[in-house]
N, C-alpha and C positions, 0 to 999 in steps of 0.2 A: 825612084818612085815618088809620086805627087798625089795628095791626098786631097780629098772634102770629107770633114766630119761635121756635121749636124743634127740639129734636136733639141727638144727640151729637158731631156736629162742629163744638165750640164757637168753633175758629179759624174758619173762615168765618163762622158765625154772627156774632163777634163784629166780625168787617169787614162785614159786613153793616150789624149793626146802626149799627157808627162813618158809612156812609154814609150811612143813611135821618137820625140826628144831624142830620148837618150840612147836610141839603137846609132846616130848619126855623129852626135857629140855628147863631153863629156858629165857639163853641167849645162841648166835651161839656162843657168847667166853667162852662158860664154859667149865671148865678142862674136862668134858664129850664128848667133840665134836673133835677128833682128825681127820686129814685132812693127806692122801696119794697121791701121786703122783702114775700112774698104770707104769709107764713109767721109774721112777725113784727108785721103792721100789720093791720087791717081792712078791707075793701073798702068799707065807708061812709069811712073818711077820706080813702079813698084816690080815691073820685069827689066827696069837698065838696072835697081840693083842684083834681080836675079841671076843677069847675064854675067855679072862680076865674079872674081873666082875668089875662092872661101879665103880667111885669115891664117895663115899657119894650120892650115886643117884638110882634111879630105872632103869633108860636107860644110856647109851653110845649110840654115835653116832656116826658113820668113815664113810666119806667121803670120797671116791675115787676115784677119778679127772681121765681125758685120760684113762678111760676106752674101747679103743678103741679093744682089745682082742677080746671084744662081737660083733662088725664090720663088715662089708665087706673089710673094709681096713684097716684091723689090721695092725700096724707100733708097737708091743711092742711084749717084750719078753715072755710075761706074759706065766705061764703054768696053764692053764683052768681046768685041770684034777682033780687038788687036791681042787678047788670048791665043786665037787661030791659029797664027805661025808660033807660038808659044809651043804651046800643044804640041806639034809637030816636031819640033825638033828644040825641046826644054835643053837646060844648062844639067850636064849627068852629076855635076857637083852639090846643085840646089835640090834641097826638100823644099817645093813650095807645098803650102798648106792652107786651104782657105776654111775658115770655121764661120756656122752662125748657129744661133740658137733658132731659127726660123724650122715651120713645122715640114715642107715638102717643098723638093728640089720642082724645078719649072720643067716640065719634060719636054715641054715645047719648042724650047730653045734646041737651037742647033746648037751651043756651044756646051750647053750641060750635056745632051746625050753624047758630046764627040768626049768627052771628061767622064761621064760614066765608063765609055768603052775604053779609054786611055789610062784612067788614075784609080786610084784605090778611092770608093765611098762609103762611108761608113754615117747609119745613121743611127740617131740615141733616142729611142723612143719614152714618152713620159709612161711613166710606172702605172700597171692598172692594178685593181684591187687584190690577184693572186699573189702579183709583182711585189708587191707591197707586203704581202706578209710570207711571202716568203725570204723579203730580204731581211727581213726585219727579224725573224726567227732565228733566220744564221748571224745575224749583228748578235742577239742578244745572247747564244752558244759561244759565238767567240770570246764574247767578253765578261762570261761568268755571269753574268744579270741573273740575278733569281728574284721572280716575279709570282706573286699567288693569280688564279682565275680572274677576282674583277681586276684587277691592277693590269692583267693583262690586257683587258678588254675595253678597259678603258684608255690604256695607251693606242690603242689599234684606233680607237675613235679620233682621239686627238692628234694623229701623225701623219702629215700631207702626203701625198702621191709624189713623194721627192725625196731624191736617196740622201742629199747633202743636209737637209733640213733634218731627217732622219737621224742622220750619223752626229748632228749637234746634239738633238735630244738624248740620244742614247749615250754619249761621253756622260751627260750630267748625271743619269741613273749610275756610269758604270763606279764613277767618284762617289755617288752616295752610299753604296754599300748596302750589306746586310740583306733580310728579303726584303722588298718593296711591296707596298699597300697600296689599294686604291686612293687612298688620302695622297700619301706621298709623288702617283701621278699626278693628282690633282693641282698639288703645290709646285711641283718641278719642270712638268710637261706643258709648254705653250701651247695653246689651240691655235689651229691656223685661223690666218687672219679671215680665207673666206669665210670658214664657220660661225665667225665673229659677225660678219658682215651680213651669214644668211640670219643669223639671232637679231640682229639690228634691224635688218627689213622686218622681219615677223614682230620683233616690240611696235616697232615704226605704225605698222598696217594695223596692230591692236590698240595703236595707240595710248600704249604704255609708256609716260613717260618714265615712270621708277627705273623699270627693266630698261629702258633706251639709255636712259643715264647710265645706270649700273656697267652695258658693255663696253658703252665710251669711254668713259675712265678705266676701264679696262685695255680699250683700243690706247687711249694716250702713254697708258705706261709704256708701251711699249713703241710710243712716238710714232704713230701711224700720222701720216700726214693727213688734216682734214679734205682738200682737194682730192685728195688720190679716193678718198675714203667717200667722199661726193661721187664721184667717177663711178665706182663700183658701187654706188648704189643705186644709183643713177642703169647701169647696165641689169640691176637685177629687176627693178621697176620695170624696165622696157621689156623686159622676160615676161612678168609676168603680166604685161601691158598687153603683150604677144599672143600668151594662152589667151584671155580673156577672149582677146577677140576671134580665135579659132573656134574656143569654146561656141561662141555667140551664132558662130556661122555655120553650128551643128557638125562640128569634127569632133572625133571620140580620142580616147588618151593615146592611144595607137596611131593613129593617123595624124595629131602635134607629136609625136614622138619624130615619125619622117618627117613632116611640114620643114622642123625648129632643127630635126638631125641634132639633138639631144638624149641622156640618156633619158629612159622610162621615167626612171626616180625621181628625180627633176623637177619632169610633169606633174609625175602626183602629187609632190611636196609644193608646187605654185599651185596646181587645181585645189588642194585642201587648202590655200591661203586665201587665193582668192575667192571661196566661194559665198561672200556678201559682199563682196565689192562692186563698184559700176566700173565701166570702161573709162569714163568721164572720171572718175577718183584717181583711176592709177595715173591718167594724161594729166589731171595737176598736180597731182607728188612730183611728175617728171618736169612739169613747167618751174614751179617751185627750186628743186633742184639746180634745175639752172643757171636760174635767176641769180641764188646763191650762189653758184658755179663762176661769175660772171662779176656779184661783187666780191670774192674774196681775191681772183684773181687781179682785178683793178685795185684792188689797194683801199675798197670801199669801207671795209671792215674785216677787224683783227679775226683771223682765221677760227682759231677755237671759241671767241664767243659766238659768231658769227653760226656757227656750228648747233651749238647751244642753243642760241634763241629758235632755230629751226628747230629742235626737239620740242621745246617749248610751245611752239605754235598746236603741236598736235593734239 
């Protein structure tokens, strides 16, 4: 049997994967488990070593990471073609296994759907909000956590739509012991970084620089790269560059809801942000952005001051 798992919920995924492992061989390091890059290797070396017969073993096992080929946003060279006779008559020794973190398999492709009908796919969808507290519920049963009302509800606030980020936070509650306070979330649980980033746009847009500082140095502790941290703000700008102008052209919250294929909330949290802004503001925050975008990566200036004098500007 020959597998595709995919998704963005890479913590199950990756229990997944440790399971399908070890129905074949005995440990994931055994000289039987060889590991490709799809991005970095070619898919002829990568079925001559399939065709090879296992080490002192019944199965071989390859792993084939950024298998994004099989995608809607393929980003790899990969040629899919010489899969075909693959497919049809594979090595009964070999688990091939191709994995990506990529959101939806290409159904278009002749070679995904001859692989849906042939091999096992499994895909790992990212956690929505029931998702989320339900897992969370049985983390916190299993591991004894005794939490009062806000303590509860304020962890719920601060915990991503992600099982693995999840299962970090909750080891540190399970080591602190005793019952937990909403202070003690406060001090122990990371806020994700988006929420970080949507706090930063809204000081950003009011023009606070107190409060823009304050997340930053929050953001640094935790060594958030300034570029990346440019990037995504840069993408929330454009969002809310987006509304504006649906707004402008007499669309209602419902109708940017489909336009953007976002959720509701989204809309209403940029529609109450935007609602003194011109369209011409949010296009120089993003020209702005850039700009900066352009000297930190040339080497123009030191990323964090660089960063800084942009808050400054405001």
């Amino acid at each position: 049997m020959n597998y595709v798992l995919y998704g963005e919920e890479q913590y199950r995924l990756k229990k997944t994967l440790k399971t399908i492992v070890s129905q074949y061989v005995q440990d994931e390091n055994d000289l039987n488990v060889i590991t490709y890059d799809a991005s970095q290797i070619s898919m002829d070396l990568i079925l001559e070593d399939a065709m090879t017969i296992p080490f002192f073993s019944q199965y071989k096992v390859i792993l084939v990471y950024h298998a994004n080929f099989l995608s809607t946003n393929n980003d790899t060279n990969v040629d899919v073609t010489i899969l075909d006779d693959y497919i049809d008559q594979p090595m009964e020794s070999t688990i091939l296994i191709f994995i990506g973190e990529f959101i939806k398999l290409d159904t278009r492709k002749k070679i995904v759907k001859k692989i849906k009908d042939k091999w096992k796919v499994l895909e790992f969808k990212k956690l929505d909000e029931a998702g989320k507290k339900s897992f969370v519920q049985e983390q916190i049963k299993k591991r004894n956590i005794i939490l009062d009302e806000d303590a509860y509800q304020e962890l719920m606030q601060r915990l991503p739509l992600d099982m693995e980020s999840i299962q970090r936070e909750l080891e540190k509650l399970e080591l602190y012991g005793d019952t937990i306070t909403k202070n003690a979330i406060i001090q122990l649980v990371t806020k994700p970084l988006e929420e970080n980033v949507f706090s930063l746009v809204n000081a950003v847009v009011e023009k606070n620089i107190s409060k823009s500082f304050y997340i930053w140095n929050d953001l640094c502790v935790i060594n958030t790269d300034a570029i990346y941290l440019i990037a995504l703000l840069a993408a929330q700008f454009r969002f809310l560059y987006e509304v504006k102008v649906l707004i402008q052209q007499g669309q209602t919250k419902d109708e940017i809801v489909t336009s953007l294929n976002v959720h509701p909330y989204r809309v209403k949290l940029a529609m109450q942000s935007i609602e003194y802004l011109t369209s011409d503001y949010l296009m120089k925050m993003l020209a702005k952005l850039a700009d900066l975008d352009q000297k930190l990566k040339g080497g123009l200036i030191e990323k964090k001051l660089g960063f800084e004098m942009f808050l400054l500007e405001l």
